[in-house]
C-alpha positions as CSV (number, residue, x, y, z in Angstrom):
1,X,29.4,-262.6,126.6
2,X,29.6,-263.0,123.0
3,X,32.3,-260.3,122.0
4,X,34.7,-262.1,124.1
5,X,37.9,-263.2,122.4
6,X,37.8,-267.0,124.3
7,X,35.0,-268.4,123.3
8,X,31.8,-269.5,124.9
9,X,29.8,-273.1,124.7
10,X,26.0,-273.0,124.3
11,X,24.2,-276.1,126.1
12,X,20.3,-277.0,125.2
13,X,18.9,-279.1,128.2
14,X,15.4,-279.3,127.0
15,X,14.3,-281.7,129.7
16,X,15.5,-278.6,132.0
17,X,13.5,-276.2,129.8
18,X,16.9,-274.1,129.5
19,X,19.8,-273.0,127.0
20,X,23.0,-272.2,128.9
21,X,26.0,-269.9,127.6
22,X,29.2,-270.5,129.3
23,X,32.2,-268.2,128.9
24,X,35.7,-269.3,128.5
25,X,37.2,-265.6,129.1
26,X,34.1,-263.8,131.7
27,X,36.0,-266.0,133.2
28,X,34.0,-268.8,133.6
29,X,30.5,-267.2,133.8
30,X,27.2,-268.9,132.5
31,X,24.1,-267.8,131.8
32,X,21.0,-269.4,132.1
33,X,18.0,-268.9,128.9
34,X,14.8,-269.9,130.4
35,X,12.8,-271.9,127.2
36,X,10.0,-273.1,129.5
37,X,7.5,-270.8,128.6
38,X,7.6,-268.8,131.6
39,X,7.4,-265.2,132.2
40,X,10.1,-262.3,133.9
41,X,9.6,-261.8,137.4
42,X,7.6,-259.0,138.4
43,X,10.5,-256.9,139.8
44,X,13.4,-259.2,139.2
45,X,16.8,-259.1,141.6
46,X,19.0,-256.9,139.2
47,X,22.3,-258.9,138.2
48,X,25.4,-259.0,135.8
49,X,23.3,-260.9,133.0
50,X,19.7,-260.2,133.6
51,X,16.5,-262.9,134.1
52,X,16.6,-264.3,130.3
53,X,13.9,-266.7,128.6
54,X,13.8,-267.9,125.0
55,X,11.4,-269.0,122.5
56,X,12.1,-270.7,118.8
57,X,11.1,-268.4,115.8
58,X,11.7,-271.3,113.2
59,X,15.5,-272.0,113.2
60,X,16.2,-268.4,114.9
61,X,16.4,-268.5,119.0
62,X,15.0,-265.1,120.3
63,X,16.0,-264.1,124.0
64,X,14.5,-261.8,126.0
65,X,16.0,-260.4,128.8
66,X,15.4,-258.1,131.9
67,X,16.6,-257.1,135.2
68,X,20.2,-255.9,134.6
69,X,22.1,-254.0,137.5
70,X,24.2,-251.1,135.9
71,X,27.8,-252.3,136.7
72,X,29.1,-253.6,133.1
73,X,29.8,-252.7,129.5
74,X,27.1,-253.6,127.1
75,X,30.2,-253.9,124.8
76,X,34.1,-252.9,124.7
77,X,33.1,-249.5,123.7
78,X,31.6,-248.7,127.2
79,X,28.3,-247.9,125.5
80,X,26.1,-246.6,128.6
81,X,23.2,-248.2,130.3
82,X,21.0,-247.8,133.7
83,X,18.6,-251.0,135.2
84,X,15.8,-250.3,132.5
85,X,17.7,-252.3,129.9
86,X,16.1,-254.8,128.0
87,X,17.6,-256.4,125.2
88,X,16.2,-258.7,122.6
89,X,18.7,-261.0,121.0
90,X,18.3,-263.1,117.5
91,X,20.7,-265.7,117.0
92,X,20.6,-267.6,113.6
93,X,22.8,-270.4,112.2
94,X,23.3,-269.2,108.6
95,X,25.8,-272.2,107.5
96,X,27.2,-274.9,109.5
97,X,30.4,-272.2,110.3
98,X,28.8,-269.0,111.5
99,X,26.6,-268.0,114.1
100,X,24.6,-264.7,113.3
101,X,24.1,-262.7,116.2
102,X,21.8,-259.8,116.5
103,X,20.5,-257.5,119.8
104,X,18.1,-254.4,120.3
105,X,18.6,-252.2,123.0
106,X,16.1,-250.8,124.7
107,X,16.8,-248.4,127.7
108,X,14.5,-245.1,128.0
109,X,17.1,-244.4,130.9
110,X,20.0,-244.1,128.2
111,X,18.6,-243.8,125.3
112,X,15.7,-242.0,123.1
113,X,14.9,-244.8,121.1
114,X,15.7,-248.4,120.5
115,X,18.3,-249.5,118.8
116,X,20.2,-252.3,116.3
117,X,23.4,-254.0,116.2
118,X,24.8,-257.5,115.3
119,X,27.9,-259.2,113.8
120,X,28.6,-262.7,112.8
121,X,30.7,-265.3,115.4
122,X,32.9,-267.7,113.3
123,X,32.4,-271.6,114.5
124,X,36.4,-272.8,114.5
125,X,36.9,-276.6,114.1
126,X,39.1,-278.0,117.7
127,X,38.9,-274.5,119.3
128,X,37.2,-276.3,122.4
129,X,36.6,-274.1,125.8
130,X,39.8,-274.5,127.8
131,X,40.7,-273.5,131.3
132,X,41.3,-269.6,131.5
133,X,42.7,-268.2,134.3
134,X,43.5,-264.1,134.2
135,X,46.2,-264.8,136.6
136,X,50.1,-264.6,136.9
137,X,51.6,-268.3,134.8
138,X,49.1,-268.5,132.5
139,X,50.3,-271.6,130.8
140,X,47.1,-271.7,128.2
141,X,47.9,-268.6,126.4
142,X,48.6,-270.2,122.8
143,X,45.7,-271.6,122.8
144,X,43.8,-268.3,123.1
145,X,44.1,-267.0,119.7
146,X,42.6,-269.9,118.3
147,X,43.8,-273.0,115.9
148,X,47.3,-272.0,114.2
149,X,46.9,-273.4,110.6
């Protein structure tokens, strides 16, 4: 969700106990952060994002996530995975511009061991989510490389 070239929106509803990505380009997926404290289903319904929840680490959100089916691309590069991955993200506001974002993978079905990767997601002043349709008359499509200054 976050190495898409649209965008996506992050919403805190704390009275809900949740943080909620939305993607401009998945097209139009969300995903829901559970920060209520609760726990990952025993043997959770395997989906496209996973059964998430979050906790605060000072000014760093951490989300933990489980329950993944094995039908997507952890990234462009096609990097492989089965329904044991579980990933542990880190994402960190440096400066006002920039979002740091980090993730571990960890999938014995994949992998040997664990491992890192991250890379920083530029905040764009008036780049606001817009309606994105992967369909024939796209009439957005300026507005999907971002700002012209």
């Amino acid at each position: 969700m976050f190495h898409t070239p649209y965008g996506f929106e992050i919403l805190d509803r704390p009275d809900a106990g949740q943080i909620i990505f939305v993607s401009v380009g998945a097209p139009h997926s969300w995903r829901v952060v559970y920060m209520d404290g609760r726990e990952h289903p025993t043997n959770p319904d395997p989906s496209w994002f996973g059964h998430s929840i979050g906790h605060w680490e000072n000014d760093t959100l951490i989300v933990d996530t489980v329950g993944f089916n094995d039908k997507f691309w952890i990234s462009r590069g096609g990097f492989p995975h089965t329904t044991e991955l579980h990933t542990i993200e880190r994402l960190t506001r440096p400066d006002f511009e920039t979002l740091q974002y980090e993730i571990t993978i960890d999938d014995p079905g994949a992998y040997t061991e664990p491992w890192s990767g991250g890379f920083l997601i530029p905040w764009v002043a008036g780049n606001e989510p817009f309606d994105y349709l992967c369909q024939e008359n796209n009439l957005d499509a300026e507005r999907m490389v971002g700002p012209q200054d």
